[in-house]
C-alpha distance (Angstrom), angle and dihedral (degrees) to the residues before:
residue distance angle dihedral
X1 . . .
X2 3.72 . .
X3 4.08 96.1 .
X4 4.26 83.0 48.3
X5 3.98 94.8 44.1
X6 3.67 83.5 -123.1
X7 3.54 104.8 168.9
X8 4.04 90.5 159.7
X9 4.34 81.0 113.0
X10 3.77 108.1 18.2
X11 3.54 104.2 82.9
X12 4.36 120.3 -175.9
X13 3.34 96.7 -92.5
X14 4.13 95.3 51.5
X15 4.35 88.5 44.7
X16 3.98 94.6 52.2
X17 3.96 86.4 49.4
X18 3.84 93.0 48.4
X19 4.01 83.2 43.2
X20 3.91 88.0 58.6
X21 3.26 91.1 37.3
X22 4.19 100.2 52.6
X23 4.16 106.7 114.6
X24 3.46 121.1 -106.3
X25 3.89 125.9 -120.6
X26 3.73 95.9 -79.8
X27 3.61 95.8 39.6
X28 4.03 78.4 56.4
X29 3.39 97.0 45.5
X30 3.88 89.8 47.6
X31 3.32 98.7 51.4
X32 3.84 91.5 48.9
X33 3.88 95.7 52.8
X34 3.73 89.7 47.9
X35 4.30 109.0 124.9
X36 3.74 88.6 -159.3
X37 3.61 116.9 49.9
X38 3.82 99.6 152.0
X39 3.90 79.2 68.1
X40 3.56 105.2 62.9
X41 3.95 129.6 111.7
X42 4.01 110.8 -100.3
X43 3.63 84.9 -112.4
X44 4.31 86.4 65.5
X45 3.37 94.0 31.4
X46 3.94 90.7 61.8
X47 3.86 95.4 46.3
X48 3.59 85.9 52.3
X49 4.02 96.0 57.2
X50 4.41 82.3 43.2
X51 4.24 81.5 55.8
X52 3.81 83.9 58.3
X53 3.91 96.5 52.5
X54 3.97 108.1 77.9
X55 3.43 121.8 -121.3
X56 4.06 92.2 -0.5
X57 4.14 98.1 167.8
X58 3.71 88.8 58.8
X59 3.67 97.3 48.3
X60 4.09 89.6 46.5
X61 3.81 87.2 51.0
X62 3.84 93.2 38.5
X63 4.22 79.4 60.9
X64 3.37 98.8 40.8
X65 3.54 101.2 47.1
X66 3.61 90.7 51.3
X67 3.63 96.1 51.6
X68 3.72 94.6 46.7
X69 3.66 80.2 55.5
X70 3.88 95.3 57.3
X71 4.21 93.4 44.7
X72 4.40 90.6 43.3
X73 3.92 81.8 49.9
X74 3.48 106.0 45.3
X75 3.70 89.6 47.5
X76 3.86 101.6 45.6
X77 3.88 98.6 42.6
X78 3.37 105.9 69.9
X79 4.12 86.8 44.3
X80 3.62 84.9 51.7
X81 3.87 92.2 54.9
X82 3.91 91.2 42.6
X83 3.76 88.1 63.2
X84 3.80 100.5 41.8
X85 4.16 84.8 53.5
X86 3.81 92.3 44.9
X87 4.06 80.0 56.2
X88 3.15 98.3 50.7
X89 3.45 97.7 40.1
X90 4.17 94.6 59.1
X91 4.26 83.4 49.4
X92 3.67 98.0 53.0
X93 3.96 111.4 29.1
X94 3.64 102.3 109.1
X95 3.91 93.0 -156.9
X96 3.62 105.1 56.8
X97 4.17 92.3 67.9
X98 3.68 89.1 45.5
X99 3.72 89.8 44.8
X100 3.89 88.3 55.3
X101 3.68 94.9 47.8
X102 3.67 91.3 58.0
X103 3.61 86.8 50.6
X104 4.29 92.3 47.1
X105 4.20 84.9 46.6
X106 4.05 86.0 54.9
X107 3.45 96.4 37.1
X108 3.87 97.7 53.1
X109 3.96 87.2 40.6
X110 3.86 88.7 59.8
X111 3.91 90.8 38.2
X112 3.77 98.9 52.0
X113 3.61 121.7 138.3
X114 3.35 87.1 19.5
X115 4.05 122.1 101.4
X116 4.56 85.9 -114.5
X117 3.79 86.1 51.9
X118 3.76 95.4 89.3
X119 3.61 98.3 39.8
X120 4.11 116.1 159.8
X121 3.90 88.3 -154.8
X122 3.31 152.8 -27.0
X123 3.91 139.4 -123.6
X124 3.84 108.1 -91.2
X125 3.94 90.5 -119.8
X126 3.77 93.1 64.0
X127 4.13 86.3 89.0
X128 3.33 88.5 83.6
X129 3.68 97.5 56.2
X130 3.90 92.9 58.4
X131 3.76 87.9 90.0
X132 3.58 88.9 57.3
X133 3.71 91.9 70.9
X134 3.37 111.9 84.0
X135 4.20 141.1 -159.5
X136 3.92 121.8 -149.9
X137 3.94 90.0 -88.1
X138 3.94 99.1 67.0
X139 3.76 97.2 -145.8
X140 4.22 88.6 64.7
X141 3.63 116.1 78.7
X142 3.46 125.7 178.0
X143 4.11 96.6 -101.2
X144 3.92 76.2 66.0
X145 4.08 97.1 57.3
X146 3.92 80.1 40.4
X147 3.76 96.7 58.6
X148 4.20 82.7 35.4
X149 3.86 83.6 69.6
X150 3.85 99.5 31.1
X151 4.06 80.8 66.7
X152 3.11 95.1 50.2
X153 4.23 109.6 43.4
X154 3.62 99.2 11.0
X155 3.74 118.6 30.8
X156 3.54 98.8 162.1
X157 3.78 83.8 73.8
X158 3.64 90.8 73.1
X159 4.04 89.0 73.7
X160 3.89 88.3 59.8
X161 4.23 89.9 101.4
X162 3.94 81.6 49.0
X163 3.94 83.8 65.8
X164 3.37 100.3 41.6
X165 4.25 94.2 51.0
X166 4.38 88.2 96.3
X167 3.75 88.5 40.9
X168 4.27 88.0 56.1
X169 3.78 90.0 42.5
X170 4.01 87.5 58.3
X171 4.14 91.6 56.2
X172 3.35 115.9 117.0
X173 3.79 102.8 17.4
X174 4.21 108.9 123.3
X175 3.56 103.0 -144.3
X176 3.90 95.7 -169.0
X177 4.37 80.7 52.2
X178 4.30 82.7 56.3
X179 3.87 88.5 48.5
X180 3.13 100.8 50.9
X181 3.72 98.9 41.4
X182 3.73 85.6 55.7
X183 3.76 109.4 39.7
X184 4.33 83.3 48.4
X185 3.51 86.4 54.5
X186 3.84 91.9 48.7
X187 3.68 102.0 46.3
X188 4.25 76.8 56.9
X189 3.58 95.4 57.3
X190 4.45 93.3 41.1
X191 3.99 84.0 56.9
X192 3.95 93.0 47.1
X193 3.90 80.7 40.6
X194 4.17 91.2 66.3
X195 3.50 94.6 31.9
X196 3.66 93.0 56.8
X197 4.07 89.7 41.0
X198 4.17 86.0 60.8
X199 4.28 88.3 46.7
X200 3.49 123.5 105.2
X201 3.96 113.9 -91.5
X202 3.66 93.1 -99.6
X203 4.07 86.0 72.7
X204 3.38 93.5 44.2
X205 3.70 98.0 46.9
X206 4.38 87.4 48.1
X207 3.81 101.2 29.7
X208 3.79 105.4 31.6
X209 3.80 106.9 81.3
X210 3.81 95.3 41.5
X211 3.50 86.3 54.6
X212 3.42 95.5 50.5
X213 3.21 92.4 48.4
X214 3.43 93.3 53.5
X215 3.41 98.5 46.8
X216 4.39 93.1 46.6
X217 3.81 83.4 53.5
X218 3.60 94.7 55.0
X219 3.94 96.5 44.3
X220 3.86 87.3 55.2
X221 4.13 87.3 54.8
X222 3.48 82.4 58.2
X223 3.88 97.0 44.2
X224 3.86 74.4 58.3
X225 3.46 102.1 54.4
X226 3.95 93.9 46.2
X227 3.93 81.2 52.8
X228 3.94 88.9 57.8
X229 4.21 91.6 34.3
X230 4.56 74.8 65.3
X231 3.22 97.8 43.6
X232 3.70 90.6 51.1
X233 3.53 90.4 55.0
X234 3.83 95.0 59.7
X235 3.27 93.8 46.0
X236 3.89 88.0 62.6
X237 3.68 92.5 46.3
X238 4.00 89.0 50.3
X239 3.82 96.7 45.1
X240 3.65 91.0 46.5
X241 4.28 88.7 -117.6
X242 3.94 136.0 135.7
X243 3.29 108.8 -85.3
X244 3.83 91.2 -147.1
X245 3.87 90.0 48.6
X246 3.59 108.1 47.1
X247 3.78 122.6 102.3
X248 3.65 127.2 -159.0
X249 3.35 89.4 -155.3
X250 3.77 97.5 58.4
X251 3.97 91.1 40.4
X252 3.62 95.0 48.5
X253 4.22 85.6 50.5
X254 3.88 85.4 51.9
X255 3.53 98.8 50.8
X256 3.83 85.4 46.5
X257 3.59 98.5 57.0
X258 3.43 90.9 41.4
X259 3.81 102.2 57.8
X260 3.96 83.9 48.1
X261 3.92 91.0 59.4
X262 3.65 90.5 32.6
X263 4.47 85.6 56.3
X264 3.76 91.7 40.3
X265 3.62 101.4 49.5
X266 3.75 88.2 51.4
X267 3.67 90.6 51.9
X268 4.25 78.9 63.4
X269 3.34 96.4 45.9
X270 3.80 97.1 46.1
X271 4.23 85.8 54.9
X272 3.44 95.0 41.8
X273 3.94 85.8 51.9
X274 4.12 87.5 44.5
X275 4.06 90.0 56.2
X276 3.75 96.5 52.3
X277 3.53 89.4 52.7
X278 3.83 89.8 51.8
């Protein structure tokens, strides 16, 4: 299976123990000096067939690398994808500004006279201080007399968590964790790249398209991530943030946290609506 590239049986897990497990030059030059070969344990018997196959170690690694490929890939794609959308999402949901002008309207209404109560803005995290504000019952905050109002002049608002459900699903995934995973990974497959280029043809001929393939699927993860790297930057720009010194991560939390307060104080509202009908 190794001489064939066969890797049908051999998944990563079984070709980084045989890579551990490959004898070292005096376990080679044993075996080779050995008068009685018919005699040896299964175990030498098998390293002396691998002996046999040329260049084995960079065939095992020319199957490893590639399968480690497959696995890093299939796992990191679809996180990939959940952050572009959760990008997108924040640039194109036409509720979420008009949400937080209702909010800036409210806030400068409570604020006035004072030097906040003309504010143009207001950093994107602030949503999760609008619990914080409380009325003479403790349990209503004012994100509950906001939703109060959203219900009654602007009930499309009330879809707003709907737009923010991709945005929760991206929470908790560390992009810079997904780079580096991948561009480790890559730098791997470049150096088995030249080492297979100075092989004999055989290599080439068994290794070099799954290789490539390997290594044209992991430049388009990275085509990927220099997608998201833009749409990071206009998320900045449209939230008013440091380009530098935002984090996804810490956004994507936000949002999160926010759509669960946003849900649960509408839970309130819709009971406290329920008990003035009674």
């Amino acid at each position: 299976m190794i001489q064939k590239g066969d890797r049908s049986k051999l998944d990563a897990e079984i070709l980084k123990q045989l890579l551990k497990l490959l004898p070292e030059d005096h376990e080679i030059n044993s075996l080779k000096s050995c008068k009685e070969k018919s005699e040896l344990a299964n175990a030498d018997q098998f390293y002396l067939h691998l002996l046999e196959v040329p260049s084995y170690q960079l065939r095992i690694e020319c199957m490893l690398i590639c399968e480690e490929t497959k696995i890093l890939l299939e796992c990191l794609w679809p996180k990939a994808q959940a952050i572009r959308t959760a990008c997108e999402t924040l640039l194109t949901s036409h509720r979420l500004p008009v949400f937080c002008q209702l909010i800036l309207k409210v806030g400068n209404f409570l604020n006035y006279g004072h030097h906040t109560g003309d504010a143009g803005g207001f950093k994107i995290s602030a949503l999760l201080r609008l619990t914080e504000t409380k009325a003479n019952q403790s349990h209503i905050t004012l994100l509950h007399h906001i939703l109060e109002e959203v219900e009654n002049t602007h009930t499309d608002l009330l879809q707003l968590p709907r737009d923010l459900d991709f945005v929760s699903k991206a929470a908790g995934i560390h992009l810079d964790v997904m780079q580096a995973e991948a561009g480790a990974n890559l730098k791997k497959l470049l150096e088995i790249e030249k080492r297979l280029f100075l092989s004999t043809d055989d290599l080439k001929t068994q290794h070099g398209k799954s290789v490539q393939g390997s290594l044209e699927a992991s430049k388009d993860l990275q085509k990927e991530f220099a997608t998201i790297e833009k749409k990071k930057e206009k998320l900045a720009d449209y939230l008013c943030e440091d380009r530098k010194k935002l984090s996804l991560e810490d956004l994507f939390s936000t949002m999160k946290t926010f759509r669960e307060l946003f849900l649960k104080a509408l839970q309130v509202v819709c009971i406290c609506d329920c008990l003035e009908i009674e």
